[in-house]
Structures are given as structure tokens and as C-alpha cells.
PDB file of N, CA, C and O in Angstrom:
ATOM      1  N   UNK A   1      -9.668 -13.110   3.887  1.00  0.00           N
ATOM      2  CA  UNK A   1      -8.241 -12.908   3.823  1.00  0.00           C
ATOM      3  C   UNK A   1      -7.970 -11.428   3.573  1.00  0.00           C
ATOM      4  O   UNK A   1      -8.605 -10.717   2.794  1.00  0.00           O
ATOM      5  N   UNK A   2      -6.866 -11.032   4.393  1.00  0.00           N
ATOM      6  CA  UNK A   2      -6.645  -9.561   3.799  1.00  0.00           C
ATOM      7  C   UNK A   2      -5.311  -9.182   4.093  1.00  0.00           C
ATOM      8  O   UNK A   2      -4.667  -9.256   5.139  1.00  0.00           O
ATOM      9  N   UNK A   3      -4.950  -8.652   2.674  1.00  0.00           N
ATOM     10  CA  UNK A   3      -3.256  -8.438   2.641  1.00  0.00           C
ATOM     11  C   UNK A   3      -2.774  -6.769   2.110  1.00  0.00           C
ATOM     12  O   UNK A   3      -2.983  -6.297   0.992  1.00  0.00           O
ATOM     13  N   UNK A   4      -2.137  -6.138   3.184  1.00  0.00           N
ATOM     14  CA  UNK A   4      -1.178  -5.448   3.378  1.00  0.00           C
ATOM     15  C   UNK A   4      -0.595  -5.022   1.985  1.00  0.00           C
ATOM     16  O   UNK A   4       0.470  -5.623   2.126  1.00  0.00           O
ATOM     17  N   UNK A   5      -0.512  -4.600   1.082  1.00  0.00           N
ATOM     18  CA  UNK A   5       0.333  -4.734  -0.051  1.00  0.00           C
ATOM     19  C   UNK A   5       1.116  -3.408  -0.545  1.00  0.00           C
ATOM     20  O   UNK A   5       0.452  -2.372  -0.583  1.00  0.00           O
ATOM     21  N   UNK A   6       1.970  -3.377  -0.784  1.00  0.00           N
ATOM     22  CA  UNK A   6       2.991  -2.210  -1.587  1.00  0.00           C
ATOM     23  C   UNK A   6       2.609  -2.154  -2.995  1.00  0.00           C
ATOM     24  O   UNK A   6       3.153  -3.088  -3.584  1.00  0.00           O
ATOM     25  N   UNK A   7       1.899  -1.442  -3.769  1.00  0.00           N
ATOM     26  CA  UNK A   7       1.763  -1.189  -5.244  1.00  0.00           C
ATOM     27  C   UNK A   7       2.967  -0.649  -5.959  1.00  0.00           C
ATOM     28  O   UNK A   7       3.958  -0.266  -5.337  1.00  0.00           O
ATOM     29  N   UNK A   8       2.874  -0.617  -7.376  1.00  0.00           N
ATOM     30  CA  UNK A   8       3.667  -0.329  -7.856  1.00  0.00           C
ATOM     31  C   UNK A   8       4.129   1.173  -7.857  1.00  0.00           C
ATOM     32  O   UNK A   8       3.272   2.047  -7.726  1.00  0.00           O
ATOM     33  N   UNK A   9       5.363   1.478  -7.992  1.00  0.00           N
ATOM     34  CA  UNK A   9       5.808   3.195  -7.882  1.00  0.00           C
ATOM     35  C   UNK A   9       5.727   3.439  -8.783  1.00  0.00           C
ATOM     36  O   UNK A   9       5.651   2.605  -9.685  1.00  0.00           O
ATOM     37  N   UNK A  10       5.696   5.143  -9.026  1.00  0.00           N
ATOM     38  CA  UNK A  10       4.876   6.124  -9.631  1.00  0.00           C
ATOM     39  C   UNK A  10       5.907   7.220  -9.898  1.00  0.00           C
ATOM     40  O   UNK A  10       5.532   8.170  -9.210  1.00  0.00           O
ATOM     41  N   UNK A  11       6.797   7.495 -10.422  1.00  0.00           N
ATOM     42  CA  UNK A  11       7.775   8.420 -10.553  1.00  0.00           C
ATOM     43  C   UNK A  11       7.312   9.547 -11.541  1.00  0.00           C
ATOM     44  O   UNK A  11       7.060   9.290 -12.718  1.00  0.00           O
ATOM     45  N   UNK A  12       7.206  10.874 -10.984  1.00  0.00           N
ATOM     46  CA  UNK A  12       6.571  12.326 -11.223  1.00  0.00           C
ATOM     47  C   UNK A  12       7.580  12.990 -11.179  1.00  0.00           C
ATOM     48  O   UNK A  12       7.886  13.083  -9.990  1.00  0.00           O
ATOM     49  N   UNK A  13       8.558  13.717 -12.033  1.00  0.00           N
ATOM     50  CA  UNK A  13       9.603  14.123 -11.663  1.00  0.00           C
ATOM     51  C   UNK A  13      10.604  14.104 -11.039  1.00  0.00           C
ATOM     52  O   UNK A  13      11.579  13.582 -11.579  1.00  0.00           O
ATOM     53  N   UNK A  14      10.752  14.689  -9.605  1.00  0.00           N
ATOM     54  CA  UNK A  14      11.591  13.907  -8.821  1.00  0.00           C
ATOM     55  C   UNK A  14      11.679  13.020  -7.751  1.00  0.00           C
ATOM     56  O   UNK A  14      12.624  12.557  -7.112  1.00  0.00           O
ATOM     57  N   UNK A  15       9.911  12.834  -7.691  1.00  0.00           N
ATOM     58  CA  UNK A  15       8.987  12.230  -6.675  1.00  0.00           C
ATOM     59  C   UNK A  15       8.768  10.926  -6.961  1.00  0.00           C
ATOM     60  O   UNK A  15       8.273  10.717  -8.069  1.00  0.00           O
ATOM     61  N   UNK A  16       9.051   9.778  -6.120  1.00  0.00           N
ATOM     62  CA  UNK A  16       8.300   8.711  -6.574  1.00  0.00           C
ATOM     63  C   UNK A  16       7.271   8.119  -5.405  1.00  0.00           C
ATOM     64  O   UNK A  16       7.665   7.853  -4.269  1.00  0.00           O
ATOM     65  N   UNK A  17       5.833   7.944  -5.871  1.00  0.00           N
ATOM     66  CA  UNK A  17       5.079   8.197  -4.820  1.00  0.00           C
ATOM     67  C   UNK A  17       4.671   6.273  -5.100  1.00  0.00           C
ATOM     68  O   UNK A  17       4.248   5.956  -6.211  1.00  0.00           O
ATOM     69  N   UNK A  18       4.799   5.509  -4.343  1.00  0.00           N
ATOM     70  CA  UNK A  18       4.880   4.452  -3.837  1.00  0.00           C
ATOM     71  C   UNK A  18       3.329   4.147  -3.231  1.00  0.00           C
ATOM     72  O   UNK A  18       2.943   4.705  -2.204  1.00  0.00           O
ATOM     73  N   UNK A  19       2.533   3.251  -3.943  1.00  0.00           N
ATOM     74  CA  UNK A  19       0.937   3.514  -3.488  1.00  0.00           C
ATOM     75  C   UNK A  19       1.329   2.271  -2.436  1.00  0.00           C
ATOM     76  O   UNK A  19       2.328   1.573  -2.610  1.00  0.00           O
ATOM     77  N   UNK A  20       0.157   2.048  -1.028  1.00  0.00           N
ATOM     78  CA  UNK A  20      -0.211   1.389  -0.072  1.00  0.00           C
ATOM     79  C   UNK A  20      -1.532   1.262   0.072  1.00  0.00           C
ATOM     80  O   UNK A  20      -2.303   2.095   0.548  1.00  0.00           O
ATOM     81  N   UNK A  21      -1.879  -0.240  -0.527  1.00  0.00           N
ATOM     82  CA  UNK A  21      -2.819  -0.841  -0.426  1.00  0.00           C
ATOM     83  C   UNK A  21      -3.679  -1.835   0.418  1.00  0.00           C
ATOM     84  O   UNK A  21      -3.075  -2.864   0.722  1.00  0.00           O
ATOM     85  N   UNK A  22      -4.853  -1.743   0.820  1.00  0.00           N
ATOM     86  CA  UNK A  22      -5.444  -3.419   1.519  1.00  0.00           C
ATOM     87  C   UNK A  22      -6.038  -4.182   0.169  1.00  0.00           C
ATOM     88  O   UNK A  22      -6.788  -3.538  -0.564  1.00  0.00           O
ATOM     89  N   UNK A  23      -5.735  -5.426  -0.127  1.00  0.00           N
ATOM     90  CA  UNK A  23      -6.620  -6.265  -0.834  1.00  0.00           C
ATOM     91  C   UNK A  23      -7.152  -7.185   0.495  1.00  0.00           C
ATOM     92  O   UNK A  23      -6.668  -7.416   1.603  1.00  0.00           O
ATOM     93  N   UNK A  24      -8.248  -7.539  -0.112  1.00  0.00           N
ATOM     94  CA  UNK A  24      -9.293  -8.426   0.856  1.00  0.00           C
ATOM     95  C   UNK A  24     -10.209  -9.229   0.031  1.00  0.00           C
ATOM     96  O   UNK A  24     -11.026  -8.823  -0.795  1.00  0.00           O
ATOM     97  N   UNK A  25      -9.946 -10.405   0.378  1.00  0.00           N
ATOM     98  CA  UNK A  25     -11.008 -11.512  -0.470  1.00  0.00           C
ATOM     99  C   UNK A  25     -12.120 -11.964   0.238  1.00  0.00           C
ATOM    100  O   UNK A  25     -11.687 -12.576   1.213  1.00  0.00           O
ATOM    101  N   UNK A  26     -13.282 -11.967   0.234  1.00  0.00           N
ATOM    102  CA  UNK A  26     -14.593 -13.108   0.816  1.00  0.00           C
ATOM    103  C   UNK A  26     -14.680 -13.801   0.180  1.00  0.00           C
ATOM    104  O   UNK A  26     -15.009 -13.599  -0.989  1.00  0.00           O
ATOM    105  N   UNK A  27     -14.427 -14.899   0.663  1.00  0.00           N
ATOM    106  CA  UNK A  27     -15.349 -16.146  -0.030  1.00  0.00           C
ATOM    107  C   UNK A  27     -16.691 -16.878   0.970  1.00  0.00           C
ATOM    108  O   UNK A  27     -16.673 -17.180   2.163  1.00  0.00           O
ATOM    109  N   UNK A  28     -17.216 -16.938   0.487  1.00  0.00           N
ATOM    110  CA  UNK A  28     -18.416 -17.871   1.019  1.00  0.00           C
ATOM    111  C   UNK A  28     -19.197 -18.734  -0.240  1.00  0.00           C
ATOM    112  O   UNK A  28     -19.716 -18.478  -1.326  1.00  0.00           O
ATOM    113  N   UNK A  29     -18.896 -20.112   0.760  1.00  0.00           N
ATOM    114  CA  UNK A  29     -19.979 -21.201  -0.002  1.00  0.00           C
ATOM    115  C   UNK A  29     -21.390 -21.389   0.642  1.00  0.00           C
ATOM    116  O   UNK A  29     -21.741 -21.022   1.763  1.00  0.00           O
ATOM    117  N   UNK A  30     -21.915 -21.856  -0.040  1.00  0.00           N
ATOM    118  CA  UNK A  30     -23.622 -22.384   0.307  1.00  0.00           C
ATOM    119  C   UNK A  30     -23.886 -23.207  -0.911  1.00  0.00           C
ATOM    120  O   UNK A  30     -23.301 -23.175  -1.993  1.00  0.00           O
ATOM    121  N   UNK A  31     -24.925 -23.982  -0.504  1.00  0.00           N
ATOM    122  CA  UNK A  31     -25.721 -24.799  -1.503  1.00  0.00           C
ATOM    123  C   UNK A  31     -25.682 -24.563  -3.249  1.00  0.00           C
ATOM    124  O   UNK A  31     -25.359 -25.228  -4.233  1.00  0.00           O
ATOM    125  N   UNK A  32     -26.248 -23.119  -2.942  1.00  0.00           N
ATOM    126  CA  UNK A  32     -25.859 -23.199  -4.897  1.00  0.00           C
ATOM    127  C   UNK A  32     -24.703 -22.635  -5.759  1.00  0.00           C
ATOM    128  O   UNK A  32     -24.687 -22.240  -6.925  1.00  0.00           O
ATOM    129  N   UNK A  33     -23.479 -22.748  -4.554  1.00  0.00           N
ATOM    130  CA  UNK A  33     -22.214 -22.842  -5.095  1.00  0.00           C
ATOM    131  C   UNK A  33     -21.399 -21.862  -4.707  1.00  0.00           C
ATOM    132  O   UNK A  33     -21.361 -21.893  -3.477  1.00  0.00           O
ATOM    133  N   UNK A  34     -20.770 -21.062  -5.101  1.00  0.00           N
ATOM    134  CA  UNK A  34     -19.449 -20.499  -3.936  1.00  0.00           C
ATOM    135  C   UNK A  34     -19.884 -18.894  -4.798  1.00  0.00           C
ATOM    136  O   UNK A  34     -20.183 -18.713  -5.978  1.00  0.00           O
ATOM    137  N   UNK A  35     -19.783 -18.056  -3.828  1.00  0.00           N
ATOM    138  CA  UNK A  35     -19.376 -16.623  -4.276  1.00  0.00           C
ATOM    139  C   UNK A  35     -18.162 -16.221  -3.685  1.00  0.00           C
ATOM    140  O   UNK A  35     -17.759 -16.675  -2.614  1.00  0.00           O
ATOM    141  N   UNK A  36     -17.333 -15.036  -4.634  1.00  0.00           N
ATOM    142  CA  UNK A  36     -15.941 -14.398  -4.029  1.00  0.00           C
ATOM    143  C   UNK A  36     -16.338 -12.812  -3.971  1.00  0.00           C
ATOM    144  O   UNK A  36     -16.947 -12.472  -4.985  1.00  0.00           O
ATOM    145  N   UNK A  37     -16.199 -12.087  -3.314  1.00  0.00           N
ATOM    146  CA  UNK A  37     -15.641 -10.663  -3.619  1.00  0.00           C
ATOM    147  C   UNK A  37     -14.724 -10.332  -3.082  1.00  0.00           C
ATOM    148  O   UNK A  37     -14.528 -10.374  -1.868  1.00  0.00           O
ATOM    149  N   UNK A  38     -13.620  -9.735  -4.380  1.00  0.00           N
ATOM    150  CA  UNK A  38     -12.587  -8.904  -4.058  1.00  0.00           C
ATOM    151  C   UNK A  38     -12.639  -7.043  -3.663  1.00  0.00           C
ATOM    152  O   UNK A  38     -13.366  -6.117  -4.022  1.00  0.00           O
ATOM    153  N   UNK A  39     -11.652  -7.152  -2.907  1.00  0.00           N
ATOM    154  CA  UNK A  39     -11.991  -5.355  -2.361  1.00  0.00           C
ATOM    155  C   UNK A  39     -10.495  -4.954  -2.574  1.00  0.00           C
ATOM    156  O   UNK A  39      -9.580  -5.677  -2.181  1.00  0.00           O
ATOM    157  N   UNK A  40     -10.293  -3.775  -3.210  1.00  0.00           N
ATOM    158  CA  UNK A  40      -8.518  -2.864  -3.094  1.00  0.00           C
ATOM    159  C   UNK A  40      -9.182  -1.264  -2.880  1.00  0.00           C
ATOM    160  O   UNK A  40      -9.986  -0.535  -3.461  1.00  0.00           O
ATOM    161  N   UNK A  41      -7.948  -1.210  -1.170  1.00  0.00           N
ATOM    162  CA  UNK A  41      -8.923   0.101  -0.461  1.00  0.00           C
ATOM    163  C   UNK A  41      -7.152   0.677  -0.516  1.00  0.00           C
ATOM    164  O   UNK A  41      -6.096   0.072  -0.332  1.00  0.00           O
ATOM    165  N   UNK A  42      -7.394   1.785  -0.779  1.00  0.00           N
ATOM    166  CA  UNK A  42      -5.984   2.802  -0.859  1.00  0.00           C
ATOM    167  C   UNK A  42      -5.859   2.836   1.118  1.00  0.00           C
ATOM    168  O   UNK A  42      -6.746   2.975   1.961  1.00  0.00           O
ATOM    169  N   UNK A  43      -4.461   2.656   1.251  1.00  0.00           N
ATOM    170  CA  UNK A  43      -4.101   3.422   2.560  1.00  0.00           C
ATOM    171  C   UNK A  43      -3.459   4.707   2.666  1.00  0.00           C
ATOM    172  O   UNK A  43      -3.695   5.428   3.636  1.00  0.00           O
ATOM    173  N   UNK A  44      -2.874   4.963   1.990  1.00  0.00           N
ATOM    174  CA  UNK A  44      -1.594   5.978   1.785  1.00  0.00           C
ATOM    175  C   UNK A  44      -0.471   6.074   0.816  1.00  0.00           C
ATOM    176  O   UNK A  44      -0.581   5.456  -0.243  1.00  0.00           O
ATOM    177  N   UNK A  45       0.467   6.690   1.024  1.00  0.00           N
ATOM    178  CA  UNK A  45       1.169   6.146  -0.354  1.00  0.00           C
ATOM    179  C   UNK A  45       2.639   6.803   0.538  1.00  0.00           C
ATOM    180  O   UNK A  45       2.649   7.692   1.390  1.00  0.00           O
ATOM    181  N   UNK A  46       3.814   6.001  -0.019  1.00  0.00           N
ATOM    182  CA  UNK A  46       4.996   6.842   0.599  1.00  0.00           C
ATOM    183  C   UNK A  46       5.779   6.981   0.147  1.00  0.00           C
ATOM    184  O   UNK A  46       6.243   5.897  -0.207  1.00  0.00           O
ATOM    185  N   UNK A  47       6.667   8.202  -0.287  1.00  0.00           N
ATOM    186  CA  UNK A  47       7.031   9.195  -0.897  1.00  0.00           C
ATOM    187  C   UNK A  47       8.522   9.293  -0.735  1.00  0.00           C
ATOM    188  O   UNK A  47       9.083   9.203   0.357  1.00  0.00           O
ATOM    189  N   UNK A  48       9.158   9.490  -1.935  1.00  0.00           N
ATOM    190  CA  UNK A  48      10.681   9.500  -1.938  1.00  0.00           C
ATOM    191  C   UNK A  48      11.479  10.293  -2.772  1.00  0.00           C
ATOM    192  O   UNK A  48      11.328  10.074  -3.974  1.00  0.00           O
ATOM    193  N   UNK A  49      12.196  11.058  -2.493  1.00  0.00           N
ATOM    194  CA  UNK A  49      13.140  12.253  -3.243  1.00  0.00           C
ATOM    195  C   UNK A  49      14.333  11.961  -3.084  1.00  0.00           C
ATOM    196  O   UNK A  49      14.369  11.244  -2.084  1.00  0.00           O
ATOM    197  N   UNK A  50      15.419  12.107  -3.518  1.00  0.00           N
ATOM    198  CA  UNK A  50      16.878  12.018  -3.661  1.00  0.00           C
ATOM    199  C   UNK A  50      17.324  12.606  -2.120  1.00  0.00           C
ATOM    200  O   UNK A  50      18.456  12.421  -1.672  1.00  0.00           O
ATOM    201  N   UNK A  51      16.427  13.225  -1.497  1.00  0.00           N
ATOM    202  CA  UNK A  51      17.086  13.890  -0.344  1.00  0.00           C
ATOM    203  C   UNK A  51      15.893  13.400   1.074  1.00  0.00           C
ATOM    204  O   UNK A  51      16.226  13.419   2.259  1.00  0.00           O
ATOM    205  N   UNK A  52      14.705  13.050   0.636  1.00  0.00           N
ATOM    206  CA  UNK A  52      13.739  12.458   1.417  1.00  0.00           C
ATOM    207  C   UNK A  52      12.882  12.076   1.397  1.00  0.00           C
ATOM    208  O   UNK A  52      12.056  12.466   0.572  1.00  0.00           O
ATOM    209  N   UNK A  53      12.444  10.539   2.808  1.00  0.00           N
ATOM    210  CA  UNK A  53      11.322   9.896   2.216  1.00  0.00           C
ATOM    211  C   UNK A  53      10.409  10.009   3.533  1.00  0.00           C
ATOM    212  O   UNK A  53      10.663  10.027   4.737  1.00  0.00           O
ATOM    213  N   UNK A  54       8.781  10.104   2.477  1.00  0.00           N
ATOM    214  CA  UNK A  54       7.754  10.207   4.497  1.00  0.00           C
ATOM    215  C   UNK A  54       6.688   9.687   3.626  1.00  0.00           C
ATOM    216  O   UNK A  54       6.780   9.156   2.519  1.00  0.00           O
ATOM    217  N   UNK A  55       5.474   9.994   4.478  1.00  0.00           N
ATOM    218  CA  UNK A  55       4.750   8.991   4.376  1.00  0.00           C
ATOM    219  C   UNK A  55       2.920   9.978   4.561  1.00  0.00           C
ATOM    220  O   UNK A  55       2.566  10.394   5.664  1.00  0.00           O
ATOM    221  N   UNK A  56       2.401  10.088   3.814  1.00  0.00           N
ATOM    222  CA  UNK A  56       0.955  10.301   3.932  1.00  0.00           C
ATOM    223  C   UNK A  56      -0.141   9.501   3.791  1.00  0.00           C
ATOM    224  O   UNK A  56       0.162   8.652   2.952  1.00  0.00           O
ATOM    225  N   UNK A  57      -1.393   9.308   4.220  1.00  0.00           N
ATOM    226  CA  UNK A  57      -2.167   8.574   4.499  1.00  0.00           C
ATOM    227  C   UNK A  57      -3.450   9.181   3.452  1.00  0.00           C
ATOM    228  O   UNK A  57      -3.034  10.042   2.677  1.00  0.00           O
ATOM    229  N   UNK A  58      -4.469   8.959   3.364  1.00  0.00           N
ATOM    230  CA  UNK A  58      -4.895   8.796   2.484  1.00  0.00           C
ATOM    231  C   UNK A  58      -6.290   9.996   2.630  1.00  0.00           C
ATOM    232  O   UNK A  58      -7.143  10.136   1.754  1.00  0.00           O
ATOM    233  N   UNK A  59      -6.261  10.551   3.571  1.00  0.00           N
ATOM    234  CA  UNK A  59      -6.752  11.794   4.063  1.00  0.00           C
ATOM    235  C   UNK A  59      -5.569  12.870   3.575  1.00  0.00           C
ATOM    236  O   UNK A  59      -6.017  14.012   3.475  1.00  0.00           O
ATOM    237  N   UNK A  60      -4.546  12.777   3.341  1.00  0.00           N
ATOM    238  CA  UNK A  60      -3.713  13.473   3.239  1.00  0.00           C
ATOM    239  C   UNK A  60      -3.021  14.164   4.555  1.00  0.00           C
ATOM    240  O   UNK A  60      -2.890  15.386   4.631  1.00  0.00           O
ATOM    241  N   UNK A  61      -2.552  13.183   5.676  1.00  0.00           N
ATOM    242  CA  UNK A  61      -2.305  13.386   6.883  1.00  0.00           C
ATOM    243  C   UNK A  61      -0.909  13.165   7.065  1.00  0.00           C
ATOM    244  O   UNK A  61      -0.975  12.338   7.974  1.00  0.00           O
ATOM    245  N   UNK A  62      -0.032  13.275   6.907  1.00  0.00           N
ATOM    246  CA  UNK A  62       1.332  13.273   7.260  1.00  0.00           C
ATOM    247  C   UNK A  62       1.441  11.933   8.307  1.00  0.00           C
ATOM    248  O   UNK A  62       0.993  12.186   9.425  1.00  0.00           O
ATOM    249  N   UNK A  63       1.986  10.486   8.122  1.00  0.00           N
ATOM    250  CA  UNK A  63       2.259   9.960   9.011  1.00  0.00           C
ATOM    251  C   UNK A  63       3.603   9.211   8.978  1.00  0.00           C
ATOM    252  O   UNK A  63       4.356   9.018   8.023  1.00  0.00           O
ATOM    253  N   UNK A  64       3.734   8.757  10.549  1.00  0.00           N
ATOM    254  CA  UNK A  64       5.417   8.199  10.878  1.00  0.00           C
ATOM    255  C   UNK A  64       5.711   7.362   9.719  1.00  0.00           C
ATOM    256  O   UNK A  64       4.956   6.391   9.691  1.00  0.00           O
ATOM    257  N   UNK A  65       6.689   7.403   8.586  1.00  0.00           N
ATOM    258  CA  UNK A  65       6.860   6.604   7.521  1.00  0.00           C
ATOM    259  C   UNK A  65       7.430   4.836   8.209  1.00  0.00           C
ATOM    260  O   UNK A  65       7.184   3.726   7.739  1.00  0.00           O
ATOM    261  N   UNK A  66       8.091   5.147   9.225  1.00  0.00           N
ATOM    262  CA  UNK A  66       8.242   3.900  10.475  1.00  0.00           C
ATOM    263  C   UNK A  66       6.707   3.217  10.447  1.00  0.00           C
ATOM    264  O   UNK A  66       6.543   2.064  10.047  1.00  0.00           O
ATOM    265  N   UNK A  67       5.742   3.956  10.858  1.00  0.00           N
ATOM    266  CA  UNK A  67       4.447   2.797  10.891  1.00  0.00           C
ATOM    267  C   UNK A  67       4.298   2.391   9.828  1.00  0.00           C
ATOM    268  O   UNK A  67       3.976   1.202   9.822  1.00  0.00           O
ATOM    269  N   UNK A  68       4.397   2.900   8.761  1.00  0.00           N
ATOM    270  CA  UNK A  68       4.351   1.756   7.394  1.00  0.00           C
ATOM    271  C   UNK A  68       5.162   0.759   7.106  1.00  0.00           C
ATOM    272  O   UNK A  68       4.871  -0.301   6.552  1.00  0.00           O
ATOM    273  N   UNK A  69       6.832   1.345   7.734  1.00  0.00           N
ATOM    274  CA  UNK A  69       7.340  -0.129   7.176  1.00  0.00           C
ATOM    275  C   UNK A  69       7.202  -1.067   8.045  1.00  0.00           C
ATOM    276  O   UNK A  69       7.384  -2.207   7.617  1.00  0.00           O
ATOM    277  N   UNK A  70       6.841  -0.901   9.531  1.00  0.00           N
ATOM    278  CA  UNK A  70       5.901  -1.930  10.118  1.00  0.00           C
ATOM    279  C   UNK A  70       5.038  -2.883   9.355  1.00  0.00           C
ATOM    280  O   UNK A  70       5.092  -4.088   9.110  1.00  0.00           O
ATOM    281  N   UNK A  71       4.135  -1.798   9.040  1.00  0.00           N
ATOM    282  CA  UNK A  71       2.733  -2.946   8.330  1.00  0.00           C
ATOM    283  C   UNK A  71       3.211  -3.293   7.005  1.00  0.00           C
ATOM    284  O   UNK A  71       3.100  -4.496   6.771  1.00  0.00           O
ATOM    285  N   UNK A  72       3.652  -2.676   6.173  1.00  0.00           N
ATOM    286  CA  UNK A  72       4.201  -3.077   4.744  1.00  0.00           C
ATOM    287  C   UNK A  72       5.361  -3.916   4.525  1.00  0.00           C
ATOM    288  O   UNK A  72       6.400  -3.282   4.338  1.00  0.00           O
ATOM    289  N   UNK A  73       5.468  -5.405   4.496  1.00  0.00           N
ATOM    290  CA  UNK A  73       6.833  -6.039   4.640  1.00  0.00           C
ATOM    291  C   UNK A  73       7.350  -5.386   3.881  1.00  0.00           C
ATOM    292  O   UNK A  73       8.443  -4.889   4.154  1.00  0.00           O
ATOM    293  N   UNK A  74       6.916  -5.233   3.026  1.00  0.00           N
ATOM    294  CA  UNK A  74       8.540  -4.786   1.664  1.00  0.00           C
ATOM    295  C   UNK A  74       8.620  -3.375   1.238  1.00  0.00           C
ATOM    296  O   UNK A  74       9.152  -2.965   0.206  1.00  0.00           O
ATOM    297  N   UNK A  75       7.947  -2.583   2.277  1.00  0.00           N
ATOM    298  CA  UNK A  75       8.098  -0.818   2.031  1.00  0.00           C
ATOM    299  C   UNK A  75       9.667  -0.774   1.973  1.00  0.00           C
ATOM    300  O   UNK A  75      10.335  -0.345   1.032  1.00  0.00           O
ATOM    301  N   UNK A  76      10.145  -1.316   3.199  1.00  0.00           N
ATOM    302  CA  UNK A  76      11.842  -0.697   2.663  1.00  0.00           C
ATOM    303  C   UNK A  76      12.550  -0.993   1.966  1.00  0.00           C
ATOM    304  O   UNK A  76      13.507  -0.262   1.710  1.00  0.00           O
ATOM    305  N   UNK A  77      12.348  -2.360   1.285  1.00  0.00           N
ATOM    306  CA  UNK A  77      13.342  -2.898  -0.163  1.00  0.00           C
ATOM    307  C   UNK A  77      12.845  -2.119  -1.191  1.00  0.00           C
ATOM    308  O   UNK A  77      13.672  -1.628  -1.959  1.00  0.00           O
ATOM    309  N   UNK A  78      11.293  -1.832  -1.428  1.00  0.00           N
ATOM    310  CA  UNK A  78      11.164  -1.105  -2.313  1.00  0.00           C
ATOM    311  C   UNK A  78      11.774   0.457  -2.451  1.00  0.00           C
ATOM    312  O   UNK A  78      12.323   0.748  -3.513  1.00  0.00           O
ATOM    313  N   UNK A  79      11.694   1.334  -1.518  1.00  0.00           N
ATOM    314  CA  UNK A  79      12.503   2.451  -0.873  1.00  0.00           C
ATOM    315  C   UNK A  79      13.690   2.433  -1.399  1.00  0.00           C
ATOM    316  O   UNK A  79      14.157   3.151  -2.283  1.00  0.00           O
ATOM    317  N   UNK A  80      14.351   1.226  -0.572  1.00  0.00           N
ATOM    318  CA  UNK A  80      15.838   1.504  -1.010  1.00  0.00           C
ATOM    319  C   UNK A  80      16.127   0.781  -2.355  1.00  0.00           C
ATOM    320  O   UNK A  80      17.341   0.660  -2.518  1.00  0.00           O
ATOM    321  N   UNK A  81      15.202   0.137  -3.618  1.00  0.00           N
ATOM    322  CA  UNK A  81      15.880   0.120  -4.696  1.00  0.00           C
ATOM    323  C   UNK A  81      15.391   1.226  -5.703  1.00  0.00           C
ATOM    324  O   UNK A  81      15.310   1.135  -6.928  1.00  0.00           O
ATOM    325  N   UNK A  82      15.069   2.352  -4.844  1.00  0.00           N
ATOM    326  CA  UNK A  82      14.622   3.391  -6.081  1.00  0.00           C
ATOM    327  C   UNK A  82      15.904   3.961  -6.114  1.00  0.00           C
ATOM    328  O   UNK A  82      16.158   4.861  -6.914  1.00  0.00           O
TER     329      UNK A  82
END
């Protein structure tokens, strides 16, 4: 399973930097009973000021803040209740 997730925001002065996460679960069973591993891999994080919001990736690459709220259902409710 692997989910897309919006972390919690991060407010630095006048910045609030909004982390973007993958969580991912394995599970596998066999005979002597079930193992899980969990994984949380940073994607980017996206970024908001009183005057503007964008979006960097986790290289530190400037990207379309549009492709995140694509993949992130709730990038823009979170956005717009800061």
C-alpha cells in the first residue's frame, strides 16, 4: 500500500513550509507468521507566504505547485486554511 500524504505545517516566520510525504506499508505472510515494514520517504514540501505559494521537491528543485495538488488530495485545503 502506498499513500500520498500532506504532513503537518511548519511555520518559520513568515513561511509555512508544508512537508509532502510517501508512506508505504509491506506486508507479507508465510508459515511462521506475518511481517510488516513501514517506509516515510520525504517528496518535497510546499511553501506559503502572505503574498506566495510554490512548491520544491526534495533535491531542492523548484516545481509546478499544480503537480502537487494533483497528487496531494488535500494540498489545497491545507493552503488555503493557513
Amino acid at each position: 500500500m502506498r499513500e500520498a500524504r500532506v504532513g503537518q505545517p511548519i511555520t518559520i516566520g513568515e513561511i509555512t513550509v508544508v512537508p509532502l510525504e510517501n508512506v508505504m506499508v509491506f506486508k507479507a505472510d508465510n508459515d511462521s507468521g506475518h511481517s510488516l515494514y513501514f517506509s516515510l520517504t520525504p517528496i518535497g514540501v510546499a511553501l506559503r507566504t502572505s503574498q506566495k505559494r510554490w512548491a520544491i521537491d526534495i533535491d531542492g528543485n523548484d516545481v509546478p505547485l499544480e503537480n502537487y495538488l494533483q497528487e496531494f488530495d488535500t494540498l489545497g485545503q491545507v493552503l488555503d486554511s493557513l
